[in-house]
C-alpha positions as CSV (number, residue, x, y, z in Angstrom):
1,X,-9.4,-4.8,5.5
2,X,-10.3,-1.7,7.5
3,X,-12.6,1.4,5.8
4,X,-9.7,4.0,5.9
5,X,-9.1,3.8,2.4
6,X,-12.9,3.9,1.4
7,X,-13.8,7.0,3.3
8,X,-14.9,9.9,1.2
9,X,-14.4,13.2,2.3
10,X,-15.4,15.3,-1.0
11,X,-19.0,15.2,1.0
12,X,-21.2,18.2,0.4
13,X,-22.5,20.1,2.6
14,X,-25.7,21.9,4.0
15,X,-26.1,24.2,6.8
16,X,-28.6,23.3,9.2
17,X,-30.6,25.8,8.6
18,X,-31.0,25.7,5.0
19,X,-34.4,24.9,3.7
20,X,-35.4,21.5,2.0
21,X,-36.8,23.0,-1.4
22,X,-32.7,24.0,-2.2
23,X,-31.1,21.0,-1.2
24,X,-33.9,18.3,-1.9
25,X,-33.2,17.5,-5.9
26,X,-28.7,17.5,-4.6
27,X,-29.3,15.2,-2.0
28,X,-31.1,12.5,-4.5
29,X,-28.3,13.1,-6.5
30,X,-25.6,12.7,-3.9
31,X,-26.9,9.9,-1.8
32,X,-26.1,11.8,1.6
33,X,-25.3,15.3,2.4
34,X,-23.1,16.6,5.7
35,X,-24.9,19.0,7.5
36,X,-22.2,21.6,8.9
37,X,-22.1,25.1,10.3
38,X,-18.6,26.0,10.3
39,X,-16.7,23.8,12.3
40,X,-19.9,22.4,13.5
41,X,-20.9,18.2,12.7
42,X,-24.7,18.6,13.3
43,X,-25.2,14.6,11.2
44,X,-26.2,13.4,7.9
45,X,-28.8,13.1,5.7
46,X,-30.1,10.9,3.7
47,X,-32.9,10.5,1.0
48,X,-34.8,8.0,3.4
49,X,-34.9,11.0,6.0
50,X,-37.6,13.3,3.9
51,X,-39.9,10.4,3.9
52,X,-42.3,10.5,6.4
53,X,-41.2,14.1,7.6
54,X,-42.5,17.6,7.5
55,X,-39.4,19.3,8.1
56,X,-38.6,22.6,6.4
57,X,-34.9,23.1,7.5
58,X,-32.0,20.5,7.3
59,X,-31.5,20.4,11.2
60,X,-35.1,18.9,11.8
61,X,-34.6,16.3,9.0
62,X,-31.6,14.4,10.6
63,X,-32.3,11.0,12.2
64,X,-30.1,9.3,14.5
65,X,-28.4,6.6,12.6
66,X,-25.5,4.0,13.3
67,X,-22.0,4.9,12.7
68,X,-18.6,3.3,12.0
69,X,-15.3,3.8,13.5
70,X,-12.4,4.3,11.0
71,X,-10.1,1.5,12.6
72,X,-13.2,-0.9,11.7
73,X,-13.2,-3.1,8.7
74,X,-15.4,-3.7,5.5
75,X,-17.1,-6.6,7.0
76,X,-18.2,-4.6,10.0
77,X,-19.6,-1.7,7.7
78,X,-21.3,-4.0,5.1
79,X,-23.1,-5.8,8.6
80,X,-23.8,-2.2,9.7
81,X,-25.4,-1.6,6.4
82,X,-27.1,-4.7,6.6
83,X,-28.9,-4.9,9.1
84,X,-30.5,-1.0,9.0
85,X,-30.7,-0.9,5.2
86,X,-28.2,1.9,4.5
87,X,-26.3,2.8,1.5
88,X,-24.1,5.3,2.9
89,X,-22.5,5.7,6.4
90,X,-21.0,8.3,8.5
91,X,-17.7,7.4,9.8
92,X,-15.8,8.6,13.1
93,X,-12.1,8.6,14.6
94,X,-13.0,9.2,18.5
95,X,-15.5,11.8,18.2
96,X,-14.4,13.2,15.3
97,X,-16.3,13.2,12.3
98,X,-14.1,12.0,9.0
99,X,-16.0,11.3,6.5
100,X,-18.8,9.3,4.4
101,X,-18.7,5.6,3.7
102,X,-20.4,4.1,1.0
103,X,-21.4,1.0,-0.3
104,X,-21.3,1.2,-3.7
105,X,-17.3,1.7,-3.4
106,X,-16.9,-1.3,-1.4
107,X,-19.1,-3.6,-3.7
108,X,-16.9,-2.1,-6.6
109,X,-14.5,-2.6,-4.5
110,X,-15.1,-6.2,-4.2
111,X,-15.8,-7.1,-7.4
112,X,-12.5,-6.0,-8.9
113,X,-10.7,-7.8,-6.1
114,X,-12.6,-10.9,-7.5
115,X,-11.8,-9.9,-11.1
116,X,-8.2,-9.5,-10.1
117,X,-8.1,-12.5,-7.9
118,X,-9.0,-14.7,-10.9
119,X,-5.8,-13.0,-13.2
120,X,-3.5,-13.5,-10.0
121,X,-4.5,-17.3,-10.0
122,X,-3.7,-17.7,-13.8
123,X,-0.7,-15.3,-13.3
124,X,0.4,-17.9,-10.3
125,X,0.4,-20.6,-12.4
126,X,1.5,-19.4,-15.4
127,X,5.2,-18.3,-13.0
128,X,4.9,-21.9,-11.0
129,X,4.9,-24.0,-14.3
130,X,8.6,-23.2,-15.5
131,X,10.1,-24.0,-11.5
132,X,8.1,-27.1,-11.8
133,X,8.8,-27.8,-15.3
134,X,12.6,-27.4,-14.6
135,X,12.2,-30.1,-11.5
136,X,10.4,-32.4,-13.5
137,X,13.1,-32.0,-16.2
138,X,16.3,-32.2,-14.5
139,X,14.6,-35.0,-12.4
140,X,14.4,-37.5,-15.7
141,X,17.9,-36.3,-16.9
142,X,19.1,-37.4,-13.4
143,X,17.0,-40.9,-13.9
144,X,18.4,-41.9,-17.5
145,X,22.2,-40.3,-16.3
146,X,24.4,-41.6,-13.5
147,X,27.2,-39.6,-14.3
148,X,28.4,-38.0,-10.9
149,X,29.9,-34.7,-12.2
150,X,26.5,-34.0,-13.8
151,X,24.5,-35.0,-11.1
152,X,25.6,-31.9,-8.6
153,X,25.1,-30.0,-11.3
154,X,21.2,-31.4,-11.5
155,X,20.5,-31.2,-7.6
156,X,21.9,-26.9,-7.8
157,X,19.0,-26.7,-10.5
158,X,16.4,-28.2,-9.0
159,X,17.3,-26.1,-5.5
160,X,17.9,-23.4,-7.6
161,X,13.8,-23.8,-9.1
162,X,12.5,-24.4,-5.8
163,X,13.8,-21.3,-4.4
164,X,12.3,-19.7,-7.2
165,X,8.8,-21.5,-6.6
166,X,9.1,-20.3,-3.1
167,X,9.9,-17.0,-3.3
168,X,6.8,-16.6,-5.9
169,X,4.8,-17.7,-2.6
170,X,6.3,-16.4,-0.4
171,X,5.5,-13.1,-1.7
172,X,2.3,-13.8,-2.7
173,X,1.3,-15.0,0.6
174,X,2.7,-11.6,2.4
175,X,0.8,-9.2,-0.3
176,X,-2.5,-11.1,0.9
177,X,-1.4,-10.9,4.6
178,X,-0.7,-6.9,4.3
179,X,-3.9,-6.3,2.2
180,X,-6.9,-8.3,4.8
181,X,-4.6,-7.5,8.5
182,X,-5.9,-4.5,10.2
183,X,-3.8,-5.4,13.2
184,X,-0.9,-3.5,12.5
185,X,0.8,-2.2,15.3
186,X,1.6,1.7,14.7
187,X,3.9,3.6,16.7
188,X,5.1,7.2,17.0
189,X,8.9,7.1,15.1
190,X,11.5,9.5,14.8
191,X,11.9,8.4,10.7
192,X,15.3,9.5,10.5
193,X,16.7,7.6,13.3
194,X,14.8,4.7,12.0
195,X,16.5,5.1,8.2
196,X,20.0,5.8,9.9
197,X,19.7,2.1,11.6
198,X,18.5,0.9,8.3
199,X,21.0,2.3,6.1
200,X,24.2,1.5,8.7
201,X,23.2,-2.6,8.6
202,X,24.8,-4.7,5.4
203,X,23.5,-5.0,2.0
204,X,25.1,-8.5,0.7
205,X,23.7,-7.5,-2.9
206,X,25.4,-4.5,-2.8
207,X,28.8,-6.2,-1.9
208,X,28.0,-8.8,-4.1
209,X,27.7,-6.5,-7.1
210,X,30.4,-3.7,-6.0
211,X,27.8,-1.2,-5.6
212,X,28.1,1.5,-3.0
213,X,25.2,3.0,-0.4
214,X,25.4,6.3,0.3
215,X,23.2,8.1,2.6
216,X,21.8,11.6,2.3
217,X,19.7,11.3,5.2
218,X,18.3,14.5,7.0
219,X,20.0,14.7,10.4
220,X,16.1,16.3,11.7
221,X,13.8,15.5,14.0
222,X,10.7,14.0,11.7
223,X,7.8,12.3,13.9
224,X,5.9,9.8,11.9
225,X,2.9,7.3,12.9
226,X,3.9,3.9,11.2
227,X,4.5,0.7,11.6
228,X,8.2,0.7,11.5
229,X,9.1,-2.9,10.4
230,X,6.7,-3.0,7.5
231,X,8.2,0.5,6.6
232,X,11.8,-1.3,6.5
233,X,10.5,-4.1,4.4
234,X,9.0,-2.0,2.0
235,X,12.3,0.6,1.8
236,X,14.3,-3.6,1.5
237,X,12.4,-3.7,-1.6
238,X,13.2,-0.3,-3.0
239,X,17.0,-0.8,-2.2
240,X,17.7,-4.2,-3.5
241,X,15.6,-3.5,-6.6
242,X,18.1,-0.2,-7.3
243,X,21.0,-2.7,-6.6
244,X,19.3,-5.3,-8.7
245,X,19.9,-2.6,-11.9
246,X,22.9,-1.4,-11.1
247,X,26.0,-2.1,-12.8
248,X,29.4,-2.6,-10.7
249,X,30.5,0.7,-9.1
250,X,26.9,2.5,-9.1
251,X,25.7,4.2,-5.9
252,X,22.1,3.8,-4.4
253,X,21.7,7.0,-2.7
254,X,18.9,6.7,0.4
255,X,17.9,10.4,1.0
256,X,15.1,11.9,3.2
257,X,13.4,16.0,3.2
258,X,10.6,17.7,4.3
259,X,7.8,19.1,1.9
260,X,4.5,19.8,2.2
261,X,3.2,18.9,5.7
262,X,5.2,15.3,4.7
263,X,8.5,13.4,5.0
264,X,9.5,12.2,1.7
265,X,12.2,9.4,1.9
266,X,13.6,8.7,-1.8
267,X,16.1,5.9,-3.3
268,X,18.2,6.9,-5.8
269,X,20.1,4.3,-8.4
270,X,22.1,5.1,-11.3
271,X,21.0,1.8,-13.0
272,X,19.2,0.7,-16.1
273,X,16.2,2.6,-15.8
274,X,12.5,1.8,-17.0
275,X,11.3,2.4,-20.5
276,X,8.4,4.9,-20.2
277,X,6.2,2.6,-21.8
278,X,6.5,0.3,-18.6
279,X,6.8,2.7,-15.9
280,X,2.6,2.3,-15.2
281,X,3.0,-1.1,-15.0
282,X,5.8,-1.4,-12.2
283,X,3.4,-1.2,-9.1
284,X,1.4,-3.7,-10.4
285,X,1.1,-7.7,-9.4
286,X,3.3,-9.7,-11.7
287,X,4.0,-6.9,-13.5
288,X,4.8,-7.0,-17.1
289,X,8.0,-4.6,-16.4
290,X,9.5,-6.6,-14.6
291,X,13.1,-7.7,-15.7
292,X,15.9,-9.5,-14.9
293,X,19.0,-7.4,-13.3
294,X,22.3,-6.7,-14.6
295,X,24.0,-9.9,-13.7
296,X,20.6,-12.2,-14.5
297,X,18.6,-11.8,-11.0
298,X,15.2,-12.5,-11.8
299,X,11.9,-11.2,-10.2
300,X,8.9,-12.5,-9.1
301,X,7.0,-9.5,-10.3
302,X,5.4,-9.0,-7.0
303,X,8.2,-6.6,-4.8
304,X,6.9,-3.8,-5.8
305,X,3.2,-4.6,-5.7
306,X,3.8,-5.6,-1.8
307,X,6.0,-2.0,-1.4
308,X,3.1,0.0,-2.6
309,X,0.6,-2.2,-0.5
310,X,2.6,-1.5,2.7
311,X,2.7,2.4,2.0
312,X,-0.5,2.8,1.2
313,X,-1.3,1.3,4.7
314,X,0.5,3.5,6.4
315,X,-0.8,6.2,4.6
316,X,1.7,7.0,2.5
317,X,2.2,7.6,-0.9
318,X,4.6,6.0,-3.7
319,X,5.7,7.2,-6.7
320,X,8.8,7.1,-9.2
321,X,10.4,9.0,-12.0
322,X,13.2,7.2,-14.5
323,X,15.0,7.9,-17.4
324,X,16.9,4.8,-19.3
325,X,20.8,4.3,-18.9
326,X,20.2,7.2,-16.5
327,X,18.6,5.2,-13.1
328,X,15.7,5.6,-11.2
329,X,14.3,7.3,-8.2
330,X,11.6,6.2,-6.0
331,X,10.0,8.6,-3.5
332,X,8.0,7.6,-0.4
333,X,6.1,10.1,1.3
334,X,4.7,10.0,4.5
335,X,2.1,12.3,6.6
336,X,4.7,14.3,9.4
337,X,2.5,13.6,12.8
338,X,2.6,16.6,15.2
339,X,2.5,14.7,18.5
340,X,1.9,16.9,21.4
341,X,0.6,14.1,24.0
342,X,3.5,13.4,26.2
343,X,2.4,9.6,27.0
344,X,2.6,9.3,23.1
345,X,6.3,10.7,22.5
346,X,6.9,8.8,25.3
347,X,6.7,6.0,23.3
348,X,8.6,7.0,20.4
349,X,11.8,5.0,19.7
350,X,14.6,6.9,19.5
């Protein structure tokens, strides 16, 4: 997993030529201070720079120290940390200074993931036992009955609780892949070209269940930096779960607008909509929302969870707002890139 996510930019600051009597006592407190003069990255300092020294301003404290790249990942920084017995590093895109990295997020970090690792595995097996239970069962009615007719009938429910076994790993197997792969291929994307191909291809659900798509898609020019094909897999999710609870001749509206220095790509249903009591709990891994659809689909608990996941790397946002018997609306938002290097909108797809 790479640092972006753990990279603190609510830093304080100093300027470097502050003395050390009024910024001693805040920089035990805070671990590391930025020293800055205006626009101006002079380094960082930490409580281990005072020992040793008899500096009176902040600009002779500083000692050179290793940094991080932003594209790197945890292991890299915890080695980093490691081996020069650091709590806190500075991190870098290029030559730009971004922010502060510390360790005591990623070891909280990592000991939540371990917490939650352990729920996931009893989660897992608590969703596998029913599939399997169903095999086992329709297996022995299939053992003590030779009746043809009924035996069709078996084999559709044991494929039928396979698929279901399946799709639990399946997704479970993609959420870990999109949470520890830093390798995501980015590219510079004209987003509503990108949703216009989306929206135009076939939705069997939708015919399936009589519901209509409708698009409300800007006809703008919106440059985002994403990985386009995890984008579409995460907007798969939103649609088919609008379909999911809708009734027969409801509309799932895919819409896209501009606001705040963003591109904010929403899907509309006019379906069941989600209790408030559950709407905290929708993003979550095998969340208790989840439900089955209006004509019995059932969920794995775990489309969402991936959706968010995907966003989130792409740094984006997620969010919903619902209102039962009315539907629900999803909104993506994603950071509008302002590409001026012609090799990059060069590579834009268009």
């Amino acid at each position: 997993m790479r640092i972006n996510n753990f990279v603190r930019q609510d830093y304080k600051t100093v300027s470097p030529l502050d003395r050390l009597e009024s910024f001693k006592t805040n920089l035990l407190q805070e671990q590391a201070l930025v020293v800055k003069n205006n626009d101006k990255y002079y380094g960082i300092l930490t409580p281990f720079d005072l020992l040793g020294h008899s500096c009176k301003i902040a600009a002779n404290c500083i000692n050179k120290k290793p940094i991080i790249k932003i594209d790197q990942s945890l292991y890299d920084a915890l080695n980093v940390m490691k081996e020069n017995n650091y709590e806190v590093l500075e991190v870098f895109k290029d030559t730009e200074f971004c922010g502060l990295l510390y360790k005591n997020d990623i070891v909280e970090f990592l000991i939540e993931s371990n917490d939650e690792k352990d729920q996931i595995i009893h989660d897992i097996a608590h969703d596998l036992k029913n599939p399997i239970a169903s095999i086992q069962g329709m297996v022995e009615l299939i053992k003590m009955n030779n009746d043809p007719d009924k035996s069709e009938l078996y084999h559709n429910y044991i494929l039928q609780a396979c698929d279901e076994s399946y799709n639990i790993i399946n997704n479970l197997l993609e959420l870990a892949s999109l949470k520890y792969d830093s390798s995501q291929e980015f590219k510079y994307i004209d987003i509503n070209l990108l949703l216009n191909e989306f929206v135009s291809k076939p939705f069997y659900l939708a015919d399936k269940k009589n519901v209509t798509i409708d698009n409300e898609i800007s006809s703008e020019r919106w440059i985002v930096h994403i990985h386009p094909q995890k984008i579409i897999r995460a907007l798969q999710n939103l649609v088919i779960n609008g379909i999911k609870f809708s009734h027969s001749g409801d509309r799932v509206t895919i819409s896209s607008f501009y606001a705040d220095d963003s591109v904010v790509i929403s899907v509309k249903d006019q379906g069941i909509g989600i209790p408030d009591k559950l709407q905290s709990e929708v993003f979550k891994k095998f969340s208790k929302a989840r439900r089955k659809g209006t004509n019995g689909e059932k969920s794995t608990g775990l489309g969402l969870a991936i959706t968010q996941e995907i966003i989130k790397a792409n740094n984006g946002n997620i969010w919903l707002n619902s209102e039962e018997n009315v539907g629900t609306t999803f909104y993506v938002s994603l950071p509008r890139s302002s590409v001026n290097d012609q090799s990059a909108i060069g590579k834009i797809i268009r």
